[in-house]
TORDRENRO-840103 format. One line per field, with one value per residue (C-alpha): chain; residue in one letter; residue number from 1; x, y, z. Coordinates in steps of 0.02 Angstrom, whole numbers, plus 32768, in hexadecimal, padded with zeros to 4 digits. Example, Ala and Ser with C-alpha at 12.3 -4.5 7.8 and 13.67 -1.06 7.14 Angstrom:
! residues 2
ch = (A:A)
aa = (a:s)
i = (1:2)
c1 = (8267:82AC)
c2 = (7F1F:7FCB)
c3 = (8186:8165)
//
This chain:
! residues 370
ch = (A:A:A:A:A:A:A:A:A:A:A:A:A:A:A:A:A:A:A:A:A:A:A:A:A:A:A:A:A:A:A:A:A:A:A:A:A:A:A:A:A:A:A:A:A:A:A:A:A:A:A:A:A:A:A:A:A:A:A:A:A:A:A:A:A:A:A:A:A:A:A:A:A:A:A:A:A:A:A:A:A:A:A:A:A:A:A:A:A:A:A:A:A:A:A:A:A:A:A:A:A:A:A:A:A:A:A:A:A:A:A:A:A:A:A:A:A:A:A:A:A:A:A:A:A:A:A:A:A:A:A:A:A:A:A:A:A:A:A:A:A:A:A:A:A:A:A:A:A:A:A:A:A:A:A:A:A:A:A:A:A:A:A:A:A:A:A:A:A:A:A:A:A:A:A:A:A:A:A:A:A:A:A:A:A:A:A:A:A:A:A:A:A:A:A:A:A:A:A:A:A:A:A:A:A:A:A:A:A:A:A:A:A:A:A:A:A:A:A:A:A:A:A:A:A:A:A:A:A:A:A:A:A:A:A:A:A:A:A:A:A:A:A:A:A:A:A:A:A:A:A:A:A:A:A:A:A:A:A:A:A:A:A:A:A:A:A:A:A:A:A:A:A:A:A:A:A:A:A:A:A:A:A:A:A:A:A:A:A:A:A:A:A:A:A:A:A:A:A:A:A:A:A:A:A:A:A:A:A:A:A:A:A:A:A:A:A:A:A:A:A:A:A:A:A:A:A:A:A:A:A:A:A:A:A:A:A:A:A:A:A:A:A:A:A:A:A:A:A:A:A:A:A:A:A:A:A:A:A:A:A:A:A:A:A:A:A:A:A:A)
aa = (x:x:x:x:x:x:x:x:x:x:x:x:x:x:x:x:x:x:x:x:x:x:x:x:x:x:x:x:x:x:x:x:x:x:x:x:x:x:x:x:x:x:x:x:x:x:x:x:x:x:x:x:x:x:x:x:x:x:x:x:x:x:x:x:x:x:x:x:x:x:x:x:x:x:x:x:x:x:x:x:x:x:x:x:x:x:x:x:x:x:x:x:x:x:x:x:x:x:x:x:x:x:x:x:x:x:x:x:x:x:x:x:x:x:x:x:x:x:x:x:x:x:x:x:x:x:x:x:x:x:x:x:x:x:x:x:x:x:x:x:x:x:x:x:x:x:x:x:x:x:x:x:x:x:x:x:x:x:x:x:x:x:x:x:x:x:x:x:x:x:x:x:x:x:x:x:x:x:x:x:x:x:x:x:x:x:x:x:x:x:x:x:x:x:x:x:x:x:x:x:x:x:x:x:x:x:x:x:x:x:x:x:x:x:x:x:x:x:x:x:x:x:x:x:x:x:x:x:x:x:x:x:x:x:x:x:x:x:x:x:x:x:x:x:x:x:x:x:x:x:x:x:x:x:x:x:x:x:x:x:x:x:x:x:x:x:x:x:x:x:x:x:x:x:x:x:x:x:x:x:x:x:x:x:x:x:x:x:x:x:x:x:x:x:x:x:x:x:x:x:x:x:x:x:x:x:x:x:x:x:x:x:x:x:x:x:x:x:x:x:x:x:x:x:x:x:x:x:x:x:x:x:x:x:x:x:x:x:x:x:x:x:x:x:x:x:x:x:x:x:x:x:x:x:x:x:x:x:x:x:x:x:x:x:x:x:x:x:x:x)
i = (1:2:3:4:5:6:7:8:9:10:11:12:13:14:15:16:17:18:19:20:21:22:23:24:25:26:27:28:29:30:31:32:33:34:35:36:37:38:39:40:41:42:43:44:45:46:47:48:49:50:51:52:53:54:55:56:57:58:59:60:61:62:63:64:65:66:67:68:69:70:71:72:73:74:75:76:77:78:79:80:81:82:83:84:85:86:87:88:89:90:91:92:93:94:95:96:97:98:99:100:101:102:103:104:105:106:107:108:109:110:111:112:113:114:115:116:117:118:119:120:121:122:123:124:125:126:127:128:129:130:131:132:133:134:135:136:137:138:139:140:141:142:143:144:145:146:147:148:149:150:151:152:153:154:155:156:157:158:159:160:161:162:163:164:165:166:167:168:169:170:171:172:173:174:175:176:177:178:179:180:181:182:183:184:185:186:187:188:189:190:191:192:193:194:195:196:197:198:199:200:201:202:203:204:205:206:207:208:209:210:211:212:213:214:215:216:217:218:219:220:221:222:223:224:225:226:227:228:229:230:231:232:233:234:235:236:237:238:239:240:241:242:243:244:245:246:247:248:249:250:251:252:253:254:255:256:257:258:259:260:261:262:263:264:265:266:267:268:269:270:271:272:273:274:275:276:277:278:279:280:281:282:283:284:285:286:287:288:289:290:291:292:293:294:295:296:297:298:299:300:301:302:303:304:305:306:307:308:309:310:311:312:313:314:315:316:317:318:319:320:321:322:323:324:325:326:327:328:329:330:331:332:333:334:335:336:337:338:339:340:341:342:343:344:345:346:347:348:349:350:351:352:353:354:355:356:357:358:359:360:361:362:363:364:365:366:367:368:369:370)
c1 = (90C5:9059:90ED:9122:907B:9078:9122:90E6:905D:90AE:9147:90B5:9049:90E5:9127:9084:9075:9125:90F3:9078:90E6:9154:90C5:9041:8FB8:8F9B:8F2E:8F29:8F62:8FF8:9023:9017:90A0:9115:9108:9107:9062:8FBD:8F1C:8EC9:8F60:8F6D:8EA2:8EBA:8F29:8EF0:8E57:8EBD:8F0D:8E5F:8E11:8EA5:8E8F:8F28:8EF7:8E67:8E1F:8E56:8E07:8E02:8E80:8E43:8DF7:8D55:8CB9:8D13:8D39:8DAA:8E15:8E10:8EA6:8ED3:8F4C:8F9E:8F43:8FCD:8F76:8F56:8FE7:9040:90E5:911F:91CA:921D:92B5:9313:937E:93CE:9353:92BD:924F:9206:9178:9159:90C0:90FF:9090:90A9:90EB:917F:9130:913B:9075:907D:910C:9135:91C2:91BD:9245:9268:92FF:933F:9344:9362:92B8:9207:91D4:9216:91FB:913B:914C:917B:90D9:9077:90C8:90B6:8FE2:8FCB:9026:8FB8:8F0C:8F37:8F56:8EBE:8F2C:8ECA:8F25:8F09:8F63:9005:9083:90F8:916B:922D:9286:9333:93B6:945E:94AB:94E4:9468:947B:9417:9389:934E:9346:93F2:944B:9505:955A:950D:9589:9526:9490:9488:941E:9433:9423:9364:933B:92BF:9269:9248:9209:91AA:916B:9103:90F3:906A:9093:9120:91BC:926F:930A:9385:942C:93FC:9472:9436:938F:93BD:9409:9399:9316:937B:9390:92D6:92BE:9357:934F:93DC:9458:94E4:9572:9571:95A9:9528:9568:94F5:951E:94A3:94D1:9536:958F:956A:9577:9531:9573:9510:956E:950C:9467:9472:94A6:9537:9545:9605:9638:9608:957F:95F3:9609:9617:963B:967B:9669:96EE:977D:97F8:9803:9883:98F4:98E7:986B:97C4:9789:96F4:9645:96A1:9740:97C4:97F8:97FA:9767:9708:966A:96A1:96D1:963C:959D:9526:952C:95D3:9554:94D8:9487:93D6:93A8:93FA:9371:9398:9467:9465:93E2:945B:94FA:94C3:94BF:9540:95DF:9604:96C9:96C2:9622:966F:9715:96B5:9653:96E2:973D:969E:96A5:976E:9730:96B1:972F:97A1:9724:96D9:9798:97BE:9727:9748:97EF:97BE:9712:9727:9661:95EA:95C9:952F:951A:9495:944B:940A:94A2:9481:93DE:9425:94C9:947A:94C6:9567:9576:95D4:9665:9671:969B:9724:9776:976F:97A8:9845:9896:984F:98DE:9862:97DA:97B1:9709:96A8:95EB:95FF:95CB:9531:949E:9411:937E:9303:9323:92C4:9295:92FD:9310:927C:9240:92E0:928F:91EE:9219:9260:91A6:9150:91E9:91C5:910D:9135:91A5:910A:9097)
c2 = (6E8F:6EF7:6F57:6E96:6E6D:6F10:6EE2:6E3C:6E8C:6F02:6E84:6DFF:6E88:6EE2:6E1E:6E01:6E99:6E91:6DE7:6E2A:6E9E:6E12:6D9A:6DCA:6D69:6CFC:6CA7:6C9E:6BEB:6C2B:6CBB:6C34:6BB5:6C2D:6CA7:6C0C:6C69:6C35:6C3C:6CA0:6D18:6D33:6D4C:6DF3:6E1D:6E1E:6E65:6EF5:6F1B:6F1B:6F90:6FF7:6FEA:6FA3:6EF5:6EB4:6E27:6DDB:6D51:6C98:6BE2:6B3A:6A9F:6AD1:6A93:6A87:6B26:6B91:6BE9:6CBC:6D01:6DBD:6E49:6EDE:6F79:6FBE:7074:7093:70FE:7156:71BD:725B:725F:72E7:72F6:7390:73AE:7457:7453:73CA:7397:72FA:72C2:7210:71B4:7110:709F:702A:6FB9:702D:701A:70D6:70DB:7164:7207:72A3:72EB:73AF:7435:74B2:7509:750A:75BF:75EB:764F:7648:7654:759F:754C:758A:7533:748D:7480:74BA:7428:73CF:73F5:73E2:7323:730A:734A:72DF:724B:7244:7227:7223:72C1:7260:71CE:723D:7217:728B:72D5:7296:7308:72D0:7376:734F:739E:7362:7368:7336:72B8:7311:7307:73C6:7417:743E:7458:7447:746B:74A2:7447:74BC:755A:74FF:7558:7533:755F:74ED:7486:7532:7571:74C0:74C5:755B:751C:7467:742F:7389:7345:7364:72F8:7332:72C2:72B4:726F:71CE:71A0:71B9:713B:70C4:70B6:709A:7008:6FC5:6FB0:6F5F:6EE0:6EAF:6E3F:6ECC:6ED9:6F18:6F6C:7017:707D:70F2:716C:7195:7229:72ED:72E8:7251:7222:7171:7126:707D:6FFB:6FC3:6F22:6F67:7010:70B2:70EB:7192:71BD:7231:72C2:7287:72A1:71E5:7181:7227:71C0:7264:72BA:7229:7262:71FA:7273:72CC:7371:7349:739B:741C:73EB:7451:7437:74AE:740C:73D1:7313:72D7:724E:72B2:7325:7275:720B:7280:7266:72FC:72BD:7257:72B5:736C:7345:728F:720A:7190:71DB:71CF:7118:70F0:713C:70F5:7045:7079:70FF:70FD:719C:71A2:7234:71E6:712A:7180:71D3:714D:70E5:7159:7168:708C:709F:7133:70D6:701E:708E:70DD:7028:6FE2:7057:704D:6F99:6F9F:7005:6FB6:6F04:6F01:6EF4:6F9D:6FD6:704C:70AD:715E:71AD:713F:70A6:7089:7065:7021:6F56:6F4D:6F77:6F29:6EA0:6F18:6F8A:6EE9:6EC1:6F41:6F50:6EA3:6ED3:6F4C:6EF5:6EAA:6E32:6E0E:6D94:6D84:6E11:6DF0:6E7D:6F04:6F06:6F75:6FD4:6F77:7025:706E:7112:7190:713E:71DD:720F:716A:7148:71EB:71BF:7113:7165:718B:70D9:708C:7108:70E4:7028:702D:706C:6FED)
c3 = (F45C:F3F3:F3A2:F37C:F338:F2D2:F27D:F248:F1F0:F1A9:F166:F11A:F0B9:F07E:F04B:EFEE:EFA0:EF64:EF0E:EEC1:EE75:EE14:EE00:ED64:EDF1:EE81:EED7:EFA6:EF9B:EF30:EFB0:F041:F001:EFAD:F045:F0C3:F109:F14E:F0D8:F170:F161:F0B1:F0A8:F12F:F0CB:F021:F067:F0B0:EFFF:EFAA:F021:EFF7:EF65:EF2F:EEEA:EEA3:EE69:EDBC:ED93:EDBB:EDA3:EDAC:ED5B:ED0E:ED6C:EE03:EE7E:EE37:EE90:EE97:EE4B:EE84:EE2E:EE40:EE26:EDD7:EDC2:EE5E:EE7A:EDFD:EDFC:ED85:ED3F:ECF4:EC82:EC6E:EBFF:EB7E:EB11:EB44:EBCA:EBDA:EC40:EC72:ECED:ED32:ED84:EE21:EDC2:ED7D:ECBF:EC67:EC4B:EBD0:EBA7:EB4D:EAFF:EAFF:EA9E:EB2E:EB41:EBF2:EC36:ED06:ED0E:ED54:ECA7:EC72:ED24:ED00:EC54:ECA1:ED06:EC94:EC1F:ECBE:ECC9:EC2E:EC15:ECB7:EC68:EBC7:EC0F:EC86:ED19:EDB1:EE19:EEC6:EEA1:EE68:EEF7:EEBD:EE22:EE1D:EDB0:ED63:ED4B:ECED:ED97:EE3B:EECA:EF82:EFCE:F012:EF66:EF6C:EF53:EEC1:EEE1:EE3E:ED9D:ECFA:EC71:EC8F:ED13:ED8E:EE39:EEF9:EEE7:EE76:EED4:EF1A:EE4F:EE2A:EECC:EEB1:EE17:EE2E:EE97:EED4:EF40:EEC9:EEDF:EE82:EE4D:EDE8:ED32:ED2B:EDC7:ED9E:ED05:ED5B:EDFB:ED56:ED24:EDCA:EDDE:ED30:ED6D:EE1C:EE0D:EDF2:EE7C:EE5E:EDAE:ED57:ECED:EC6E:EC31:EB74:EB60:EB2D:EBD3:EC06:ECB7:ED1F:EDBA:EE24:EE7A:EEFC:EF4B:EEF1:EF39:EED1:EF1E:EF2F:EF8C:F015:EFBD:EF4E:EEB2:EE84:EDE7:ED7F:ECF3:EC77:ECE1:ECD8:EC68:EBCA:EB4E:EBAB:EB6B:EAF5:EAD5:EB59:EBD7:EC03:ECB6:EC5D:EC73:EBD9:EBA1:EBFE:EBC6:EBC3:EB06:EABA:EAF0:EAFF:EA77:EA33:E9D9:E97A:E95B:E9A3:E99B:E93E:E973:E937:E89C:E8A1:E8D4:E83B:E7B7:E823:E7E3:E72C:E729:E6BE:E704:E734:E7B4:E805:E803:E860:E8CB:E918:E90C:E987:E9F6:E9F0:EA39:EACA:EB04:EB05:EB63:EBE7:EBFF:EC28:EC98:ED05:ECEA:ED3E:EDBA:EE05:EDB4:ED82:ED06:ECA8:EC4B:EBC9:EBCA:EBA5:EAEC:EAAF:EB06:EAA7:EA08:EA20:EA2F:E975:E9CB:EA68:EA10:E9D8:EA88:EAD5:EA47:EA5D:EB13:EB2A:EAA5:EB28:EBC1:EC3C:EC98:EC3C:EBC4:EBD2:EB8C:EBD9:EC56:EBDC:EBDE:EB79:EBD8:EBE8:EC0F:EB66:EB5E:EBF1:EC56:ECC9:ECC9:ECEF:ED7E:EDD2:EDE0:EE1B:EEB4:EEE8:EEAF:EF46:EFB7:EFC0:EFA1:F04F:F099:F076)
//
């Protein structure tokens, strides 16, 4: 009976908290009818999340001269998560509160090197972005860190890594450095878990990562799938030329050499999409032009295939809203079912979206808890 009574707890401050977490504020009469609790219930409860420090009060609603009612509100600081993007040549740090908003970030040049030297760098990027920021260190519940490389998932185990020489002891060199609880985690799944939290209503749905590597993940009933061997949705490895440009991976014709970014542009693609508009450049117009059929091409085939919605994402992803109207042209023109072209969709979490997807591993975790 206790265990019972414990449960119940549990389930109604874990219901009101979560409400909290899609509602800007609410009052206890609020949390009663749209919870279907009892005032004496909800007042425990809210009392238990204040002491925790977890919400507070906000203000008040009501008629004036009468008795207003208290509103309360997430105290969205309370907890904070690191995120970490790795990539050839950058590193960028991101905070994300409880609410899974990117509170503040950096962008750092470092080039990726397998030695204590550069794993040093990191945290001391790491302390530093931490020191800035004023970020209380005791509300840190722990650094996610997205790798363009395939890890298993204890969060902790690289086991294939071509794009950049990251070995089995990965975790220990970050480890070794870091001082808080670290998570490691495969960078389009990092992306996409990000865009999963920003839309809850996503089910069944493919997310193409258009960054200097092309990678993918797939929601399957709201829940990355991740296959029998963790090697799933590896969309930059399908071939799309038969024996057509060689792959990092050493196949040739992969998607990956036709739709990575750097086939736009090296280092500014802010910059490349600005001129793009104004250009009357014919080897740039061709160019993208191509890029416009690869990407119809790699959206119809996972189209065929899974028969769901597909979002583009990634360094790409972020500029392409001028676009979106043309992918789906042409992917409708050499579609066999379709005639609708609404299931290509853009990213909605634009920027830092790996860094930010890692993190967010760490806000659910301690949300589950609660």
């Amino acid at each position: 009976m206790a265990n019972f009574d414990f449960n119940l707890r549990k389930f109604n401050t874990s219901n009101i908290y979560s409400y909290f977490l899609s509602h800007e504020d609410a009052t206890k009469q609020d949390l009663a009818l749209n919870l279907n609790l009892t005032l004496p219930t909800v007042t425990k409860n809210i009392d238990y999340l204040t002491d925790l420090g977890l919400i507070e009060v906000s203000g008040s609603r009501g008629q004036t001269g009468g008795r207003r009612a208290i509103t309360y509100s997430l105290c969205s600081e309370a907890r904070v998560a690191l995120g970490l993007d790795i990539s050839r040549h950058h590193v960028s740090v991101v905070v994300v509160d409880l609410n899974g908003k990117i509170i503040s970030f950096i962008r750092n040049r470092l080039v990726f090197e397998y030695t204590d030297a550069y794993f040093k760098e990191v945290s001391e990027l790491l302390k530093q972005f931490i020191s800035d920021k004023k970020i209380d260190t005791d509300k840190i519940l722990g650094v996610g860190i997205g790798i363009p490389a395939l890890v298993q998932s204890d969060t902790r185990t690289v086991f294939y890594s071509r794009i950049m020489d990251f070995k089995e002891d990965t975790y220990r060199m970050f480890s070794k450095y870091i001082p808080y609880d670290i998570a490691m985690f495969n960078d389009a799944k990092a992306a996409c878990f990000a865009e999963k939290w920003v839309n809850k209503e996503l089910q069944n749905t493919f997310y193409i990562m258009l960054s200097n590597n092309v990678g993918g993940a797939m929601l399957i009933n709201g829940q990355v799938y991740s296959g029998n061997d963790f090697r799933s949705a590896e969309v930059g490895h399908i071939t799309l030329v038969p024996q057509g440009r060689q792959c990092y991976c050493g196949q040739y014709g992969c998607v990956d050499p036709y739709l990575a970014a750097t086939n736009l542009s090296q280092d500014d693609l802010a910059g490349y999409f600005d001129n793009l508009e104004k250009t009357t450049d014919e080897r740039t117009l061709d160019n993208w032009d191509r890029y416009l059929d690869y990407t119809a091409s790699t959206i119809n085939i996972i189209r065929a295939v899974l028969d769901c919605d597909v979002i583009l994402g990634g360094y790409v992803g972020a500029y392409l809203e001028p676009y979106i109207d043309e992918i789906r042209k042409r992917t409708l023109k050499i579609s066999t079912f379709d005639s609708n072209p609404d299931f290509i969709k853009l990213c909605t979490y634009k920027y830092e979206s790996i860094a930010a997807g890692a993190a967010l591993y760490y806000i659910s975790q301690f949300i589950q808890t609660i």
